[in-house]
C-alpha positions in Angstrom: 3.9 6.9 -21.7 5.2 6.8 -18.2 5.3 4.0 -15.3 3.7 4.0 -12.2 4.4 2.0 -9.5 2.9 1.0 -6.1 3.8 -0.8 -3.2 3.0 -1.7 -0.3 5.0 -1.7 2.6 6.7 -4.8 4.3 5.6 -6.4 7.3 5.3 -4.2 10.0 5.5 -5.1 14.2 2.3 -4.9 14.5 1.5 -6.8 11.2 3.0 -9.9 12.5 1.7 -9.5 16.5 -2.0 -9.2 14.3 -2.7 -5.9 15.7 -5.0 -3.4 14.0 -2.1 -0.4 13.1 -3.7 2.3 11.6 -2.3 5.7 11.7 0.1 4.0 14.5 3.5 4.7 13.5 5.2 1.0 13.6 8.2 0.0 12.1 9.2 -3.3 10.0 10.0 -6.0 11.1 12.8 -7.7 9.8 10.6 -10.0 7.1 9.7 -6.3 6.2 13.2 -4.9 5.5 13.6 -7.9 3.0 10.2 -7.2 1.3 10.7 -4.1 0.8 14.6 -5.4 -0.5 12.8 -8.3 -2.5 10.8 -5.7 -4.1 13.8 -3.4 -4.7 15.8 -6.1 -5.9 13.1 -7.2 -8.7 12.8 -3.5 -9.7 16.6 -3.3 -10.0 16.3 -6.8 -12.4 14.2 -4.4 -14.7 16.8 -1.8 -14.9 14.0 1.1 -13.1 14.8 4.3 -12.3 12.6 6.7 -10.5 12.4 9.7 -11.5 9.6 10.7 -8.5 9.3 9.0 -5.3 6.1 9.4 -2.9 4.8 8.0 0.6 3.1 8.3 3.4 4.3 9.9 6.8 4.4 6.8 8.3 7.6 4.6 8.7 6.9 1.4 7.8 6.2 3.1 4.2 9.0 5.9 4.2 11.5 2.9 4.8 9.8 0.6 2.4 10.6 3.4 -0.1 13.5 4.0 0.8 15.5 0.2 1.2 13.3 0.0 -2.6 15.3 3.0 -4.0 18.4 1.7 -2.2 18.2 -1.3 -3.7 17.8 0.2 -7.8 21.2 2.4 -6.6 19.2 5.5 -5.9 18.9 5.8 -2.3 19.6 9.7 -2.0 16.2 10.0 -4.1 13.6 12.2 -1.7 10.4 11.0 -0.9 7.5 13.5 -0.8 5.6 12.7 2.0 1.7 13.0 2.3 -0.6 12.1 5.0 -3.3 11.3 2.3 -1.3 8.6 1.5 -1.6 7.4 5.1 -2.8 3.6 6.1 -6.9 4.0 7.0 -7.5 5.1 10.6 -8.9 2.3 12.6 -10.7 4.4 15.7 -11.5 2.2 18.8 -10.0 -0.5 16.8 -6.5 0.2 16.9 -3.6 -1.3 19.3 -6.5 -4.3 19.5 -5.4 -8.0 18.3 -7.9 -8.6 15.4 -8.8 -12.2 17.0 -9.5 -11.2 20.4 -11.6 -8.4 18.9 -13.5 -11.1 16.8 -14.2 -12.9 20.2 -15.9 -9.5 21.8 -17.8 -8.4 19.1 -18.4 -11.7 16.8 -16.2 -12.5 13.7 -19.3 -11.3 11.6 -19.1 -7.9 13.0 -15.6 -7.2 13.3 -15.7 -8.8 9.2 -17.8 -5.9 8.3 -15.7 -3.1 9.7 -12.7 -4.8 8.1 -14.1 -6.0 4.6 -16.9 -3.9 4.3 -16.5 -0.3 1.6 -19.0 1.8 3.7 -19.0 0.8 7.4 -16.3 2.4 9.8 -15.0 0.9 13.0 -16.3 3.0 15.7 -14.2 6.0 15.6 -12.5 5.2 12.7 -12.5 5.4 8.4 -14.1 3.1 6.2 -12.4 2.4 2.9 -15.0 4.7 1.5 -13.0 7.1 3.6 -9.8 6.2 2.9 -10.9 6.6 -0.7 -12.1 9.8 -0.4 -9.2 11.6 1.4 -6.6 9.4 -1.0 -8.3 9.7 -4.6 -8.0 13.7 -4.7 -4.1 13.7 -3.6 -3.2 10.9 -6.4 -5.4 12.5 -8.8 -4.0 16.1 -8.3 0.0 15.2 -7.8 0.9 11.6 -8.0 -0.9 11.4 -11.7 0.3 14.9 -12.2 4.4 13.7 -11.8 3.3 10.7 -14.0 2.8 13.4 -16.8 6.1 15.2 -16.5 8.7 12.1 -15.6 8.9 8.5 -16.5 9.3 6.7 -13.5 7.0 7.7 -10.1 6.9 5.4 -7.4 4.2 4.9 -4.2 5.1 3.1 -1.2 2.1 3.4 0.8 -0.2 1.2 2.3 -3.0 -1.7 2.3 -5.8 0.5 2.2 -4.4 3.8 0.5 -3.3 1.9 -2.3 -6.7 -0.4 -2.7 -8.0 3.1 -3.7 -5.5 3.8 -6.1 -6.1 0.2 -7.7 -9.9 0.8 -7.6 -9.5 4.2 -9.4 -6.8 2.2 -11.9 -8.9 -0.6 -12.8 -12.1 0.4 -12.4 -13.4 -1.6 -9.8 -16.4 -1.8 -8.1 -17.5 -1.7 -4.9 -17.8 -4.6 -3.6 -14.6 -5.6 -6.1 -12.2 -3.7 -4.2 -13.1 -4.9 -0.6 -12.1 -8.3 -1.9 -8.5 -7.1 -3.4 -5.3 -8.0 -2.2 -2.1 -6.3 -2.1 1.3 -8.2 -1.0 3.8 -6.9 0.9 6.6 -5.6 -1.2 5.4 -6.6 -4.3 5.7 -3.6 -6.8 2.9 -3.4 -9.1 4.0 -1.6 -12.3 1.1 0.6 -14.2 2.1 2.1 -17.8 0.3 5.1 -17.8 -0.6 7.2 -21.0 -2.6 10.8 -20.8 -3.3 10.0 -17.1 -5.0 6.5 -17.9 -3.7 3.0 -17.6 -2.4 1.2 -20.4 -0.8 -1.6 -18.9 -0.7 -3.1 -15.8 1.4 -6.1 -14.8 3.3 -7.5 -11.1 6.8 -7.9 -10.3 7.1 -11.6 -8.7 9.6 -14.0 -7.8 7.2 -17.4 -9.2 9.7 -19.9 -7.0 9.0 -17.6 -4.2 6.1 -18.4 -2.4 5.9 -15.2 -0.3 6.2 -13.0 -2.9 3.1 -14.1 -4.3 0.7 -14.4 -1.2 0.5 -11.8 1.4 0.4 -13.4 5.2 -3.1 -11.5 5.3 -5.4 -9.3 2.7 -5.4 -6.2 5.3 -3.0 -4.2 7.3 -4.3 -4.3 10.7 
């Protein structure tokens, strides 16, 4: 049996301006550096160590992973890095504040390119796919290290890793458009011949934050 764990990164710039981010290459903001600590620091409480680290190429992930691994005393750890772990790509969408977006197009509209599985934003991915670019890299390498160490950690993003979770647990659909990730909260999967096993979150309960994300989706 190994452990898998996934995280999302912290709050990023354009995260707290409510800015759709995409493939944008952002960095946290400061409530971001401590989410991603928060999340080390509860990792550390465990006693993890990682044994394989992964992320995307994007910043606000690569330092999420790294101030994690900092903060369990293994900061000299390398990250692979892999564009298939990237945040979905937002087309037209991105740069664009999600509420003055809402106003142009009508909130029902801009809900569907947002919450929807199959429907893109012009120019952009759905979370269909995001799915399909995501599933075959996890599948082929990130389950692949889960096999041959104990410990592998993701820090990726909103959307990446709803397609990991939907894989995970089996969700449906319509299931997955409706899940949400927090920032900096790891999510710890005991894995066993490549299947889950287990599956449980690492919170601080007095800690209102570290239970509710400011918003279900990275912009």
């Amino acid at each position: 049996m190994s452990q898998l764990i996934l995280a999302r990164h912290g709050q990023s710039v354009w995260n707290a301006e409510n800015l759709f981010t995409g493939w944008v290459d952002v960095e946290l903001t400061e409530r971001g550096v401590e989410d991603a600590r928060r999340g080390g620091r509860l990792m550390a409480a465990e006693g993890i160590r990682v044994d394989r680290a992964f992320t995307s190429t994007l910043r606000r992930a690569i330092d999420t992973g790294r101030i994690m691994l900092e903060e369990i005393g293994q900061g000299d750890l390398e990250q692979t890095r892999a564009w298939q772990l990237n945040e979905r790509f937002y087309g037209a969408l991105t740069g664009r504040n999600k509420a003055q977006t809402a106003e142009e197009f009508g909130e029902e509209q801009v809900r569907i390119w947002r919450r929807s599985y199959a429907t893109p934003p012009p120019g952009g991915e759905s979370l269909k796919d995001t799915t399909a670019r995501t599933l075959p890299y996890f599948r082929e390498v990130v389950l692949a290290a889960c096999a041959e160490v104990d410990t592998v950690l993701v820090a990726a993003h909103g959307n990446s890793l709803r397609a990991i979770v939907k894989e995970l647990d089996g969700l449906s659909e319509d299931e997955v458009t409706k899940l949400e990730i927090g920032y900096g909260v790891p999510i710890v999967y005991e894995i066993t011949d490549g299947r889950p096993t287990g599956k449980r979150l690492l919170e601080e309960p007095a800690t209102a934050d570290a239970r509710t994300p400011s918003h279900v989706e990275e912009p």
